[in-house]
C-alpha positions in Angstrom: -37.8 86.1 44.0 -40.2 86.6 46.9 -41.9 83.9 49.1 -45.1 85.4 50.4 -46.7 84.4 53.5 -49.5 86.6 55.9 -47.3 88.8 58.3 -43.9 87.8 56.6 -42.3 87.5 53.2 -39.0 85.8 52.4 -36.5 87.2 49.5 -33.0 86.9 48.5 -30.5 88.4 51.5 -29.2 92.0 50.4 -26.1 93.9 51.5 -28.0 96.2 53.2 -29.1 93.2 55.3 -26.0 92.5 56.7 -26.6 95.5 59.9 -29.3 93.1 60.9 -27.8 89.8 61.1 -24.5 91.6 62.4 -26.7 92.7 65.6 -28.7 89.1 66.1 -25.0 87.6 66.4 -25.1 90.1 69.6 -27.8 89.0 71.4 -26.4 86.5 74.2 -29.8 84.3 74.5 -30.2 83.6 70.4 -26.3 82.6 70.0 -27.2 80.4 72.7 -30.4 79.1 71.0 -28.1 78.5 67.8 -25.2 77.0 69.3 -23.0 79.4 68.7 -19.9 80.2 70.3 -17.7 82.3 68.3 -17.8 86.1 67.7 -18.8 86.9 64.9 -17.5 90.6 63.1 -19.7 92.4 60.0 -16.9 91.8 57.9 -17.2 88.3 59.1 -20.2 88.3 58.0 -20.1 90.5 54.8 -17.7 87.4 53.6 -19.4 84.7 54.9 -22.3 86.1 52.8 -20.3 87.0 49.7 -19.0 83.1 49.8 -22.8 82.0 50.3 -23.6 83.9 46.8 -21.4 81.4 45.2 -22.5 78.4 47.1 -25.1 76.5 44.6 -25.9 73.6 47.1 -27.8 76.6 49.3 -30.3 79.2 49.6 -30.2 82.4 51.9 -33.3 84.4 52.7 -34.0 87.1 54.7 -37.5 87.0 56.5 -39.5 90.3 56.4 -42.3 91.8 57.7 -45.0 92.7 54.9 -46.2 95.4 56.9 -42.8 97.3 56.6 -40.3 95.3 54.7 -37.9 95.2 57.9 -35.5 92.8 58.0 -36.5 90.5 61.0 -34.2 87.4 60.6 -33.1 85.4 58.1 -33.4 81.2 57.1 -31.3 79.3 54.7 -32.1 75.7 53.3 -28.1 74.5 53.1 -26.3 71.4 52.0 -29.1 70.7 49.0 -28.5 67.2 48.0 -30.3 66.7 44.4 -29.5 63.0 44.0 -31.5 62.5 47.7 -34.1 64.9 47.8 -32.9 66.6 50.7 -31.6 69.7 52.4 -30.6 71.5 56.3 -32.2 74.1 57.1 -31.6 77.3 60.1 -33.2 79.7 60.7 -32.6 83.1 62.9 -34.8 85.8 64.4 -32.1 89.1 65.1 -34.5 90.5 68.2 -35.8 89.0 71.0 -38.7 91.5 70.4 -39.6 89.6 67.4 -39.8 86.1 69.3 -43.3 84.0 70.2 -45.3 86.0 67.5 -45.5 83.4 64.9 -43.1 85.1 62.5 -40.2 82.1 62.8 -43.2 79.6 62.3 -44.5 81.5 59.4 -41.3 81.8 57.4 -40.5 78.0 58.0 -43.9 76.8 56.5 -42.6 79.3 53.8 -39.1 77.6 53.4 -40.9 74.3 53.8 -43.1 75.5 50.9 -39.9 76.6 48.8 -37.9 73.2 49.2 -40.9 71.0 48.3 -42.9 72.5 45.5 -39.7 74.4 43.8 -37.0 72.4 44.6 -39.0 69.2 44.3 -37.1 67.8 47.3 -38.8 65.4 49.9 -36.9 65.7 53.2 -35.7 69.0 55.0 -33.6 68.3 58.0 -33.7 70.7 61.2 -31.1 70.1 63.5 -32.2 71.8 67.2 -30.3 71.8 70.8 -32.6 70.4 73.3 -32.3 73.5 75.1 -33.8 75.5 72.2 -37.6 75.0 73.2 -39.1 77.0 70.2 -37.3 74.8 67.9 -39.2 71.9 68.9 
């Protein structure tokens, strides 16, 4: 499966994804965007992914570049709720570098895209600190 947009594509999350996300959990200013405060290890992470697989109530994408296919964050639409029509959502860019060039935008009109015309849900819920001013 892969979600097609203009700069960025989104597609199932890989093992060889894992490096990426491993360094975005290193970047002080996006763990503070998230609100996250623990450490997080790549076997951390390599689990935490393996346990997603099995997860049905969720999908985990990793957002691409179509230029280059490299890994630039990744999204998931979690706690899917059939009998509501609803889902969360997150969403993570690993690199500062990659930040205010319309790439997050991009892949959540893509998710957005995902979770209403193949899921057939109606409401997908974005929880955002107030400090996090490009989650507005």
């Amino acid at each position: 499966m892969k979600i097609k947009g203009q700069s960025v594509y989104l597609r199932p999350i890989r093992d060889e994804d894992i490096d990426s996300i491993y360094m975005g959990c290193q970047d002080e200013e996006i763990l503070y965007m998230t609100g996250t405060h623990q450490r997080f290890t790549r076997d951390n992470i390599v689990n935490s992914y393996k346990q997603f697989k099995q997860d049905s109530s969720r999908y985990d994408f990793a957002i691409c570049l179509i230029e280059n296919d490299e890994v630039i964050g990744d999204l998931a639409i979690l706690d899917i709720d059939q009998n509501n029509y609803k889902a969360g959502f997150r969403i993570s860019l690993h690199s500062q570098n990659k930040l205010g060039k319309g790439y997050g935008t991009e892949a959540i009109r893509l998710a957005q895209r995902f979770t209403f015309e193949e899921l057939k849900l109606n409401r997908l819920e974005l929880e955002v600190y107030s400090h996090n001013v490009r989650g507005d």
